[in-house]
N, C-alpha and C positions, 0 to 999 in steps of 0.2 A: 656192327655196333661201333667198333673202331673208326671206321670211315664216316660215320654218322659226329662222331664226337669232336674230330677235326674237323669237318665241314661248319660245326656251328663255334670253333675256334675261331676260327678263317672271319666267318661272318665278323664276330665281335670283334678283332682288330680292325677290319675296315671302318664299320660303323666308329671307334675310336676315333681312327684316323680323320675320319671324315666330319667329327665332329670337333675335333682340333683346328682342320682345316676353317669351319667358319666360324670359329672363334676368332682365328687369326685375320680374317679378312673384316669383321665384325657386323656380320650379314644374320640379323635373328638373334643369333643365339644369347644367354642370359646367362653366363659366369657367375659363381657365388663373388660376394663382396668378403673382405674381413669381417664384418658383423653378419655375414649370413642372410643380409636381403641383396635385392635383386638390385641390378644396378639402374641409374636413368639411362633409358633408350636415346637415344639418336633419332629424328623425327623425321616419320616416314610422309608416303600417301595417304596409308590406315593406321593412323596411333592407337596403339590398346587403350584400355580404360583399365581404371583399376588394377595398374598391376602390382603383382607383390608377391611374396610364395602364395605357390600351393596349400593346400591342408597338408601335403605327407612331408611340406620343406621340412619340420622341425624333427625328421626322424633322420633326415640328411647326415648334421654333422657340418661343421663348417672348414674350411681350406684354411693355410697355413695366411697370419697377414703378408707377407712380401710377394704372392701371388697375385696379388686383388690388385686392379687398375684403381686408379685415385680419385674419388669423386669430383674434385676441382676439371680433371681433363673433359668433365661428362659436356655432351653440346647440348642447351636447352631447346627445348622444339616448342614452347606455347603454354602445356601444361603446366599445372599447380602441383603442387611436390608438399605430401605431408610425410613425417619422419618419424621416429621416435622408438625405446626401448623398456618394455614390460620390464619388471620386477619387483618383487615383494617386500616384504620389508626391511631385510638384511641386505636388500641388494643383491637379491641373487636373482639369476633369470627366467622369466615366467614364457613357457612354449603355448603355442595353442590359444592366444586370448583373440579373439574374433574381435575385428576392425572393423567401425560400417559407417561408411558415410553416408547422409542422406541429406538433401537439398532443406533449405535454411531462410523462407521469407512468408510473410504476413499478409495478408489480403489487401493491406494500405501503401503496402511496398508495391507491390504487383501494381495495383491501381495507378500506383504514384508515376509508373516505370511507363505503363499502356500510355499515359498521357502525355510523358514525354519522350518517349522513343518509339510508340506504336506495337504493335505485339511481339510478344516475347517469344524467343525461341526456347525450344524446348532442353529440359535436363534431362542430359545423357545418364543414366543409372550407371553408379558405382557398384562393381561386383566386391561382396566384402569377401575379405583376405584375413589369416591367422599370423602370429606372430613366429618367429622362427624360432628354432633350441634356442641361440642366444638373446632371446625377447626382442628381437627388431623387427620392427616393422616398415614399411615404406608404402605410399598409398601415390597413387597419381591419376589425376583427373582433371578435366577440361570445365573447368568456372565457368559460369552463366550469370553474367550480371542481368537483376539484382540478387539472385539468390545468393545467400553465404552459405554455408553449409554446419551440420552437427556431429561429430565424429563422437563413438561408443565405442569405448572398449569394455569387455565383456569376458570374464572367467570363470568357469564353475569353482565354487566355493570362495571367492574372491570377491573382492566389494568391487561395485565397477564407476567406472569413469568415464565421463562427457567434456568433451567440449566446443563449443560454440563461438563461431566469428558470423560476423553481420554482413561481411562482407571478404568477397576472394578473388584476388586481383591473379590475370594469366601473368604465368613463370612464379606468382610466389614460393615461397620453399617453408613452411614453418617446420621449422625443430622445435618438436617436444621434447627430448631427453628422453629422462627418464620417467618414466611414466609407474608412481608406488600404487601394487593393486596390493593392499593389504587382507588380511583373512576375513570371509566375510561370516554371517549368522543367517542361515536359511532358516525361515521362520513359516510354519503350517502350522494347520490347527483344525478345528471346529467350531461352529456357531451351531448352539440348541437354544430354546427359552428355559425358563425352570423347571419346566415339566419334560424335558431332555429329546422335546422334539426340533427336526433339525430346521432347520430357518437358510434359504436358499434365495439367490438374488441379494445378501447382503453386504453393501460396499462397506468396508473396512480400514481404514487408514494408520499407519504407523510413522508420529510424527516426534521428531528430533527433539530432547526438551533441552539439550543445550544449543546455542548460536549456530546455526550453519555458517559455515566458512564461506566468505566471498571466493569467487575463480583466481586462481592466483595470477601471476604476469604472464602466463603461458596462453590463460580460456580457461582452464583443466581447473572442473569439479568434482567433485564424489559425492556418486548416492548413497544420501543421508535418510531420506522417505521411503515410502513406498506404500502400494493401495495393494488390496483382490477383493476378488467380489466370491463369492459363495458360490459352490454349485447344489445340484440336487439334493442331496449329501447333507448340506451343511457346509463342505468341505473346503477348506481353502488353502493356497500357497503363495505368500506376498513374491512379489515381482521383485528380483535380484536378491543381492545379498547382502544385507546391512550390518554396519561395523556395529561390535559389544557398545552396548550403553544404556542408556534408559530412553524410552519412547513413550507417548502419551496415547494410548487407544481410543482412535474414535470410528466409532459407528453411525453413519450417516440415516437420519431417518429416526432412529430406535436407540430406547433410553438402553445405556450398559451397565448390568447390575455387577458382575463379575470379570475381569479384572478390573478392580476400583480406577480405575483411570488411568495407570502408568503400570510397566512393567520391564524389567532389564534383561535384555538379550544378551544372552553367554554362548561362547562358543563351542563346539560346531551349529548345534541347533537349537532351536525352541519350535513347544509345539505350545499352541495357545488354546484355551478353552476357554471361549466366550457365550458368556449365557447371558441372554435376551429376556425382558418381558415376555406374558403370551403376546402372542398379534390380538390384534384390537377384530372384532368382526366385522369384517371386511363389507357387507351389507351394511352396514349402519352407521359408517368411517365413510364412506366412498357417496361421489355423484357422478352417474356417467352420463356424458351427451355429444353433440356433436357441432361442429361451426359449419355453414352453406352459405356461398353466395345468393345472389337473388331470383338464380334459375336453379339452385337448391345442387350445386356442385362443392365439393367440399372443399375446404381453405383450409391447407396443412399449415404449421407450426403460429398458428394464431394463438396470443398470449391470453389464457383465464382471467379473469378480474375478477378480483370480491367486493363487494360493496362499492367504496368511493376509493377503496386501494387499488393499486399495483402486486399485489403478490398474490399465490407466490407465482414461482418460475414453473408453471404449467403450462405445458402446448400442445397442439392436436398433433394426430399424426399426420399421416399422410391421407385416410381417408376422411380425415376429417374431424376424428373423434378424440375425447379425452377423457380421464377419471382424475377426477379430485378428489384427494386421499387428506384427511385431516388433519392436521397439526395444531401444537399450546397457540400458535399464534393465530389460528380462527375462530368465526364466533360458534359455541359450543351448541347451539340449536337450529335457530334457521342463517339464513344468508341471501344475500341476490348476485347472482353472478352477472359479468359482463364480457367480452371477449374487444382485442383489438387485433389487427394485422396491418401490414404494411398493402397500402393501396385501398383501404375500405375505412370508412367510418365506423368510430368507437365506436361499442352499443352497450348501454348497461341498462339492465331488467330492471323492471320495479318489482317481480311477482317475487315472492319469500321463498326459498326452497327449504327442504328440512335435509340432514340427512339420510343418506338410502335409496336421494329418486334418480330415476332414470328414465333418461329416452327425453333430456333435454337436448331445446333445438332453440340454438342461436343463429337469425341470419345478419348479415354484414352486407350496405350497401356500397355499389363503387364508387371510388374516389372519380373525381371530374382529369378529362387530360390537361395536363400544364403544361405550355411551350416557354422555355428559357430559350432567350437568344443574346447572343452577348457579344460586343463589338465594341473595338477603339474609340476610344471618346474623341481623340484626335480629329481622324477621316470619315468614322462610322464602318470601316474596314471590318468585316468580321473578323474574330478569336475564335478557332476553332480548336486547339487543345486546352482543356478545362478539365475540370471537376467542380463538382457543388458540394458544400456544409448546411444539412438543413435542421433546426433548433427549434425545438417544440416552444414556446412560449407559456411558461408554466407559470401558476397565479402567483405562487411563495417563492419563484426562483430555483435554483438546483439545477444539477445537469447530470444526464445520465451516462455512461462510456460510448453511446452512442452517437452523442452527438456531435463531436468533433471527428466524424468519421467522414471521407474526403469518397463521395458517390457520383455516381456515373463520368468516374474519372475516364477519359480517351479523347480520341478523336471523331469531332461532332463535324460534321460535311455544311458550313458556309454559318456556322457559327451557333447551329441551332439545334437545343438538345429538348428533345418531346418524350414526355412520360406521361404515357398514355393513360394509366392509373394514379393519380396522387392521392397522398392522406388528406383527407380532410383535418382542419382544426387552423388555428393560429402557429404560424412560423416566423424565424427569422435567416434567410437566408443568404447564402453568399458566394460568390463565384473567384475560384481559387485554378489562374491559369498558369499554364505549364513555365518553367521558369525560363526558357527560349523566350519567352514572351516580355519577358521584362519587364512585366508588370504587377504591381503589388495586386494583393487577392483586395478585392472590392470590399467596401462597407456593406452591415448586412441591410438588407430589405427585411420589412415583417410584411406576410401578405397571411390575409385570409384566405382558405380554400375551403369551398363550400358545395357540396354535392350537387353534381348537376349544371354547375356552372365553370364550363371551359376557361382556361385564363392564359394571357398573353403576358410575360415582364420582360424587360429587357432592361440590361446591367450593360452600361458605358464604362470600359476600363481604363483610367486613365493612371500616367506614371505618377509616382510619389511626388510633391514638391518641395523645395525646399527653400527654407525662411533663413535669415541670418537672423536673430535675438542679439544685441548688444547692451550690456549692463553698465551703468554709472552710478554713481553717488550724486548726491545732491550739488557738488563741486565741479559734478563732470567726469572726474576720475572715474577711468575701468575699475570693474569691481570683477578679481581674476580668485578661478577656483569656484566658484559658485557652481552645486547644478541647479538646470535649467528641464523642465520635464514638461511634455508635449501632451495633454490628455483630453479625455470625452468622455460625458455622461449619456449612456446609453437611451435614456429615458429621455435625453433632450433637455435635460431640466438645470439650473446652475450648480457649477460646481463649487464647494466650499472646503478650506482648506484643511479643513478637521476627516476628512472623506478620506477613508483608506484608499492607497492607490495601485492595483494589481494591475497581470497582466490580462489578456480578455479568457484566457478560460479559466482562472482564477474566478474572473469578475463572475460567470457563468455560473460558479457553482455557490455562488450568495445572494444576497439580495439585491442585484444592478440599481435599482433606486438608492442606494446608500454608498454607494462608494463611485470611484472613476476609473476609467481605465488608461491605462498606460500606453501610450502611441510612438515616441521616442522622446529618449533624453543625450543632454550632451552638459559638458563643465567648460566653462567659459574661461576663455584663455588668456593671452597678455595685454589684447588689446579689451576683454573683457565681450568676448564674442564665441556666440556658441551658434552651429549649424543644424536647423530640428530639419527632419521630414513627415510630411504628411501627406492625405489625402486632398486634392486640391478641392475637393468638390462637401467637403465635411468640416464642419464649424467644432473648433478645439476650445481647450482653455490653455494658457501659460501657466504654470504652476512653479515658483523658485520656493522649494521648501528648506535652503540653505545648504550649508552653513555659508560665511564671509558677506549675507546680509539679510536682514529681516526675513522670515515666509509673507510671500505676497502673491497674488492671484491676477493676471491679464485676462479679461473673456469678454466678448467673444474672442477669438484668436483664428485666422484661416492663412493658411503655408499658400495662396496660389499669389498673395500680394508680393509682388519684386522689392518692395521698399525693405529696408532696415528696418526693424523692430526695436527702436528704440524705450527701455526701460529703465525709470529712473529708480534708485532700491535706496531705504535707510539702511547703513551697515550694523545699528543694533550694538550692543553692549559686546565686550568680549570678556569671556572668563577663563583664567589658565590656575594649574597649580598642581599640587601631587598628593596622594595617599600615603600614608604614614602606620604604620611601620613597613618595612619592605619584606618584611615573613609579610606578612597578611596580605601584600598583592601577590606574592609567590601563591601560596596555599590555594588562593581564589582561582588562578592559572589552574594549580595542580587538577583540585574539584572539579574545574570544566575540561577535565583529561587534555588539556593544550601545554605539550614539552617544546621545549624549542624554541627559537624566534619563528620558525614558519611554519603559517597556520593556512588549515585549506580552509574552503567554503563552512565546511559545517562548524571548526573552530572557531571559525570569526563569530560564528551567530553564535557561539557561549561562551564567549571571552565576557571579564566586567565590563563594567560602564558606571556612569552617572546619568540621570536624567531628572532634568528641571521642569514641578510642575508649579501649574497656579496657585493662587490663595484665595480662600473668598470664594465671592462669585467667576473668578476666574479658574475654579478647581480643575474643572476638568479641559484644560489648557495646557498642554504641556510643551518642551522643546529637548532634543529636537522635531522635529514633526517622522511621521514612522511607526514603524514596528523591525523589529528584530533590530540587525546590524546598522540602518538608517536613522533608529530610534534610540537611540543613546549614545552618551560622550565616553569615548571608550578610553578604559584605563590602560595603561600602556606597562609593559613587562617591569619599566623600571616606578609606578605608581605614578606617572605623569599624566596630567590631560588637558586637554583646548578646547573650548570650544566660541563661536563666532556666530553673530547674526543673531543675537538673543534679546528680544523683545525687551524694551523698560517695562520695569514693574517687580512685582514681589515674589518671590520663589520659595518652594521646599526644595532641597534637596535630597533625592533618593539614588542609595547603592542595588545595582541591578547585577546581581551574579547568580550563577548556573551550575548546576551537579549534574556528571554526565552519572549515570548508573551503566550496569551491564546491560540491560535491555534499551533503555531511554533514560533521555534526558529530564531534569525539572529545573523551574527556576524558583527564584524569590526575589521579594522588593523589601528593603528597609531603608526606612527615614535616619538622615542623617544631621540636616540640620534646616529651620525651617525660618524666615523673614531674611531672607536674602534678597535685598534690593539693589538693583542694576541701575542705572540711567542710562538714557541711547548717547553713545559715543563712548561712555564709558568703560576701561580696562581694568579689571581688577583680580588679584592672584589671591586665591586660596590655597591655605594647607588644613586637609582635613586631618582630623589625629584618629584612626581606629582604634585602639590598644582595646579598648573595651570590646572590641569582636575578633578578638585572636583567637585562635580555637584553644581547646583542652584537651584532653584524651579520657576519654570516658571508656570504660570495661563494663559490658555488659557480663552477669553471668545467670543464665535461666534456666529454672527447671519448671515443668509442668507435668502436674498430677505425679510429682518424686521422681520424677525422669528428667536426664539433662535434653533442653528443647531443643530440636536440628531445624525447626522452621523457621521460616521468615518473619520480618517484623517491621514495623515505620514508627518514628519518634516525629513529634510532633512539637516544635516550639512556640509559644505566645509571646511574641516578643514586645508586647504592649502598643496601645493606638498612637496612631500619628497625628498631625496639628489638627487634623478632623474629625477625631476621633475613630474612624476607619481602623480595624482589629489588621494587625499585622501579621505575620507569621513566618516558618518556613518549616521542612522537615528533611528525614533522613529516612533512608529504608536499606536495606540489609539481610544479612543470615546470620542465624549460628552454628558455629561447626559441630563438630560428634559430640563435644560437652559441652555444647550449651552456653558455648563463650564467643564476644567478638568483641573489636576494638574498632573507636569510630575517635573522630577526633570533632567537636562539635563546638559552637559558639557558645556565646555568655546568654542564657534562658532560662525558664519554665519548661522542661521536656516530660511529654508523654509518652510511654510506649504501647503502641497496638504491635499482638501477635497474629502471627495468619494460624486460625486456626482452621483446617481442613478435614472432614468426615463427612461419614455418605454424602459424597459428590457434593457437599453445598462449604463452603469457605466461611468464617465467620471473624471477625474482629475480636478478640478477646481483651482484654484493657489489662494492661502491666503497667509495672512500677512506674511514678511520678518520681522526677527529681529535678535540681535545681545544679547550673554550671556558671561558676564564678570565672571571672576574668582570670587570663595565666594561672590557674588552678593545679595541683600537681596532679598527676593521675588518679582515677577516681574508679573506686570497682562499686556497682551500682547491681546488687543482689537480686532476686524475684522469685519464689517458689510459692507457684500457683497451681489453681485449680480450676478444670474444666466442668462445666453442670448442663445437663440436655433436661429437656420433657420429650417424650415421644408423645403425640396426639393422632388421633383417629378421627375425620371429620365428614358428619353426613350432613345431607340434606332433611328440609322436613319431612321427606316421607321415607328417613333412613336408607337412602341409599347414597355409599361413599359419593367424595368429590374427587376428579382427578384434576389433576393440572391447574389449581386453585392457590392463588400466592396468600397467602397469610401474612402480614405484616407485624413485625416485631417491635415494642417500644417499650425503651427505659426511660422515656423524661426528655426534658432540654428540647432545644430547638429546629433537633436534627431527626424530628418525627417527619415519618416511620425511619426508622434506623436501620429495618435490614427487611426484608421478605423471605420468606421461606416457600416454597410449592409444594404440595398435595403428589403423592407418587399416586398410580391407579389403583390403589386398593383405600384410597383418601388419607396415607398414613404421611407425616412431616417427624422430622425433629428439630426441634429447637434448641438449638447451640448460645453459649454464652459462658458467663460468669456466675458462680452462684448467689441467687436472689430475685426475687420478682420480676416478671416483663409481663406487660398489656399486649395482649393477641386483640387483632381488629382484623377485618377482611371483609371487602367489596360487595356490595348489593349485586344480585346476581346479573341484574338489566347491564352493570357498568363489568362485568368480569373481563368483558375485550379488551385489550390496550387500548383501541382505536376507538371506543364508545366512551369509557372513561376520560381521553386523550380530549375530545370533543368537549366532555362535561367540563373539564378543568377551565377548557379555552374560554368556555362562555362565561366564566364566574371571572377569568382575570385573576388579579392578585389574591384575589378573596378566599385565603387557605382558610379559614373556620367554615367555608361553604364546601369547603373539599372533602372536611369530615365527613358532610353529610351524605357522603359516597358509600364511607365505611359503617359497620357494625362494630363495636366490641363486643370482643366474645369473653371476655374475662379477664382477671387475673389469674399467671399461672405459677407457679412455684421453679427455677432450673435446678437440682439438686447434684451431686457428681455421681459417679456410679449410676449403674443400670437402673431405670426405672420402668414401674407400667404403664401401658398405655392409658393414657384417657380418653374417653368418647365426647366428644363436642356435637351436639346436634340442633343444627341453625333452625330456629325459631321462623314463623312462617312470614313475618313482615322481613324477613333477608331475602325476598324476591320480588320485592314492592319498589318500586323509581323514587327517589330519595327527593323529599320535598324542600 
């Protein structure tokens, strides 16, 4: 045993020794660091991936620091180098938190990447790694552009954290620090309906109800969400662990009766119990069938169509089939479906289905092959790296996220890209080649493709051109500072200067007959000359919408002419001066949360302004020309402003200023002063006086039903009409705290206030105190001790059987019928929320209960709102009293399912 016990002595020093020895030589081996991760290698034949401790490093223990070689002496070999150190919230060190990297790019990246570098190579998987005793981590791995990558950190009972770069260049090194995994709240539960049976397959969501945090300057986020789906059970466990707070429950699919909509996660756990309606009978809810080409094979992920819509988001599977499961948003009886898919022509049924049937069969015929072939305008040269953008041509305009998507991006062999299968219908399309190519992406083509008929296009790519524009006055003098803006109507049709002007997928997602799109701009310089580019082969307009001289229109306009563009402009009236008092440009600053002299992009767009409109027949004439930052004369921090190129003629003037809120912004317009008359050439300085909109300080204090109110609220000012009578206004929204108190600081008005009143799941406007705010006023405590009044109602049909999913529509009077809608729960039961006193219940002839049948009826009457009535029923007068009430049975007379004459 002795002899045995020295012998495995013996052993363990040499092994020592021997691992001292390639230490010192620095052959392999991995020395702790001072923080306990590994060190950067030295770059071999075979570099590891993903190195870092082991799982058992954090049971090690870490070496003294004056042992540790120095990270600066490390030699880099290629590899990307991530860093960082777990810790909780004291700052003390978290072991154990699992690292994972996983590749990080989008299928338009990929695309974008094929087309201009040819196929990608493959990503090397990162093995994840844990963090050590002292929470460091070190991760390293070989970047593959384009991938970026997303890096997870991950701790049981800890909230975890992501971060994401778009992009990761070899040798980067990012240091994270520290990295705070604070405590997190493991949330489980159960999904039953009211009848405590358990409901399985239900996605679940738990969503953040105050602001998610932007990634701060590191990437580094924390999960604030999180889904699970149900299993057999019922059973559920949301994914990770989310920080104590209040989250909003939503159940996808299925109304939630229990917890009312919100509930606060406390720490360690929660366990949730969610109770569901019963399920609807799935026979009498459901249509099953199937989609088949034209030899009766099946066509997976083909989208369902109802009627003349797009929804919903149903698709077959893979054999072909699908079920249509009912929702508030289809029609409650019959229907006609349709199916589309990529490569086959839409089909939509004429025959009516009901709910319940089955063993429907849609076929889809094939699209015709289209050859694109695409070549240098120059030589005729083929373009052989490309991609194509193909745009449905839709009759009301809109675009879907599809359609700026960049398809059969690569490498096409002599220039020519064949898609055997196309969609039939109207497109417009476009050819966007690799940027080697140096050539701008082509103007779109519209082609029709039509089944059965093969089709040939071919797109000539020619380089940008460019024009010189040079601006004068009628004396000849440059006219310096002007922009100059480069545009096109889609439609081919003239452009006019009242036409909003976006960029093209802007334009896409409106009505392209009405506005133009933006091709480049540039601001003219000393010599009074500005450089546009364009398409050489595409008829533009010039568009000078100012400032330094009149808005005027050149068209036709085309960049391939070499000459000068010589334009002669009136310079227009000039108006300067300042706002008065300098509190009230301050305050206007504050409201649009803008500190400081430096403001970003989204500041400038709620900074004040001024803007000049018409009078008369010239009303809807304004300057500057625009919208947002382009559309008004901005006031400046110290109340000054300029403006230049303003038409003769007669003016209102209106103040344009912005309240950022915690979620969004709003703005308002007020008249300021109105027969302002300019002449052309003419200079003239204004000082406008505000004192009469300096704000007050107004003290809300509320209580509702003898409780001090914690809800929300919006005040509403009338600020009386402008020279056209036009009703003015502006408003304020807000909370009140635990008592029912808050402090706003508000202008000179008529102020209303609405409170959000919130019960079974339906929101209601409840009307509070009216009062009035005097100029410079001292502070003002403005009182309200109200009362909430319901009707519950019970609502059948004529052959008494309840309604579900049936909106009622509420009215007290005025002009702002119907004022609210209510819905029908499945047992036909609503309540109606208000103030106590009278409201008119009305509700839909049963022909119009679709959105989308109704939607129709309205179109065809036009303005004709006393023909809209003839949509609805009244069903009465009803009494809202406060306190609990009984229900009432409402039961719809037989001419409520007759087509409204």
């Amino acid at each position: 045993m002795r002899r045995i016990q020295t012998f495995v002595v013996v052993l363990a020093l040499i092994a020592v020794a021997a691992l001292a020895w390639r230490g010192l030589q620095g052959e392999g081996g991995a020395p702790s660091t001072p923080d306990g991760a590994v060190p950067l290698q030295s770059h071999d034949a075979t570099p590891r991936e993903g190195i870092g401790l082991p799982a058992s490093a954090a049971e090690q223990g870490t070496p003294d620091e004056a042992e540790a070689p120095s990270r600066s002496t490390v030699e880099h070999d290629g590899l990307a180098t991530i860093r960082g150190r777990c810790v909780d919230e004291a700052g003390l060190a978290v072991a154990d938190v699992t690292i994972t990297l996983r590749p990080d790019a989008n299928d338009q990246q990929l695309a974008r990447h094929r087309m201009e570098h040819g196929e990608l190579a493959p990503w090397i998987e990162v093995p994840p790694l844990r963090s050590a005793a002292d929470g460091r981590f070190e991760l390293r791995f070989t970047p593959i552009v384009p991938y970026g990558g997303e890096l997870s950190l991950r701790a049981e009972r800890r909230q975890w954290a992501w971060a994401r770069w778009r992009e990761i260049e070899p040798h980067a090194v990012l240091e994270l620090g520290d990295v705070v995994l604070g405590r997190g709240v493991l949330v489980t539960g159960r999904v039953a309906d009211e009848d405590g049976a358990p409901q399985p397959g239900i996605d679940i969501h738990l969503q953040s109800l105050s602001p998610e945090p932007d990634a701060d300057e590191r990437g580094l986020r924390w999960v604030g969400t999180s889904s699970a789906r149900s299993d057999a059970r019922g059973a559920f466990a949301m994914y990770g662990f989310l920080p104590p707070k209040r989250y909003r429950v939503i159940v996808y699919g299925r109304e939630l009766l229990s917890p009312a909509g919100e509930v606060e996660l406390a720490l360690p756990e929660q366990r949730l119990e969610l109770v569901l309606p019963r399920a609807r009978d799935e026979a009498g809810s459901t249509i099953h069938g199937t989609v088949v080409d034209p030899r009766g094979g099946p066509i997976a992920g083909a989208a369902i169509l109802i009627g003349d819509g797009e929804f919903p988001e149903t698709r077959t599977r893979r054999d072909g089939s699908f079920v249509l499961t009912r929702d508030d948003r289809m029609p409650r009886t019959t229907l006609r479906l349709g199916a589309s898919a990529e490569g086959y022509a839409t089909v939509r049924q004429s025959e009516e289905l009901s709910w319940g049937t089955r063993g429907v069969r849609i076929e889809l015929s094939e699209g015709p092959p289209l050859t694109i072939r695409v070549v240098r305008a120059a030589d005729g040269a083929p373009i052989e790296r490309f991609g194509i953008r193909r745009m449905p041509v839709r009759e009301r305009g809109g675009i879907s996220s599809d359609d700026d998507l960049l398809r059969e991006a690569g490498i096409h062999d002599g220039g020519i890209l064949l898609i055997p299968r196309a969609t039939p219908g109207r497109f417009r399309f476009a050819v966007v080649p690799a940027a080697a190519t140096g050539l701008p992406e082509s103007p779109e083509q519209e082609l029709l493709i039509v089944s059965g008929v093969p089709q040939l296009v071919e797109f000539r790519l020619a380089a940008l051109a460019e024009r010189v524009v040079e601006l004068v006055d009628g004396q000849g003098v440059p006219v310096v500072g002007t922009r100059v803006e480069l545009v096109w109507q889609p439609s081919g049709a003239d452009v006019h200067l009242e036409m909003p002007v976006m960029d093209v997928r802007s334009a896409r997602m409106n009505s392209m007959q009405h506005l133009v799109v933006l091709r480049d701009s540039a601001t003219s310089d000393a010599r009074g000359r500005a450089t546009l580019r364009g398409h050489p082969e595409q008829v533009h307009a010039l568009r000078l919408p100012g400032p330094g001289a009149m808005p005027q229109l050149v068209q036709p306009f085309r960049c391939d002419d070499p000459s000068v563009a010589r334009v002669v402009v009136n310079r227009g009236a000039a108006l300067r001066g300042r706002v008065e008092p300098a509190s009230l440009v301050a305050e206007l600053y504050a409201e649009a949360g803008i500190v400081g002299a430096t403001m970003t992009g989204e500041s400038e767009s709620l900074r004040p302004g001024l803007q000049l409109y018409g009078v008369g027949p010239r009303r809807f004439v304004s300057h500057p020309l625009g919208s947002g930052v382009t559309g008004q004369i901005p006031i400046e921090t110290d109340g000054s402003f300029r403006a230049s190129g303003i038409p003769p003629g007669t003016w209102r003037v209106k103040l344009l200023s912005s309240r950022r809120e915690a979620t969004q912004s709003s703005g308002s317009t007020q008249e300021l002063l109105t027969g302002l008359t300019l002449a052309d050439g003419e200079e003239r300085e204004l000082v406008l006086d505000l004192r009469a909109l300096v704000r007050s300080e107004v003290e809300l204090d509320l209580r509702l039903d003898g409780a001090p109110f914690r809800g929300g609220f919006t005040l509403d000012c009338e600020l009386g009409p402008d020279a056209e009578g036009q009703p003015q206004g502006t408003s304020r929204s807000g909370s009140c705290d635990a008592e029912g108190k808050a402090v706003l600081r508000l202008p000179a008005g008529s102020w209303r206030t609405r409170l959000w009143l919130v019960e079974d799941r339906q929101r209601v406007d409840l009307p509070g105190p009216s009062f009035q705010v005097q100029s410079n006023q001292a502070r003002t405590v403005i009182a309200g001790d109200l009362r909430s009044a319901r009707c519950r109602l019970l609502l059948l049909d004529p052959d008494g059987r309840a309604l579900e999913g049936v909106p009622i529509a509420v009215d007290r009077g005025g002009r702002d019928w119907p004022l609210r809608t209510r819905t029908t729960d499945r047992k036909g039961a609503v309540t109606i929320l208000g103030a106590p006193g009278p409201v008119v219940l009305r509700i839909r002839r049963e022909p119009l209960l679709d959105d989308r049948a109704y939607g129709a009826w309205c179109s065809g009457l036009g303005p004709d709102r006393e023909g809209w009535l003839r949509a609805w029923i009244e069903l009465g007068r009803v009494e809202l009293v406060p306190g609990p009430t009984e229900p009432q049975t409402i039961r719809l007379p037989a001419e409520w399912r007759a087509m409204p004459r």
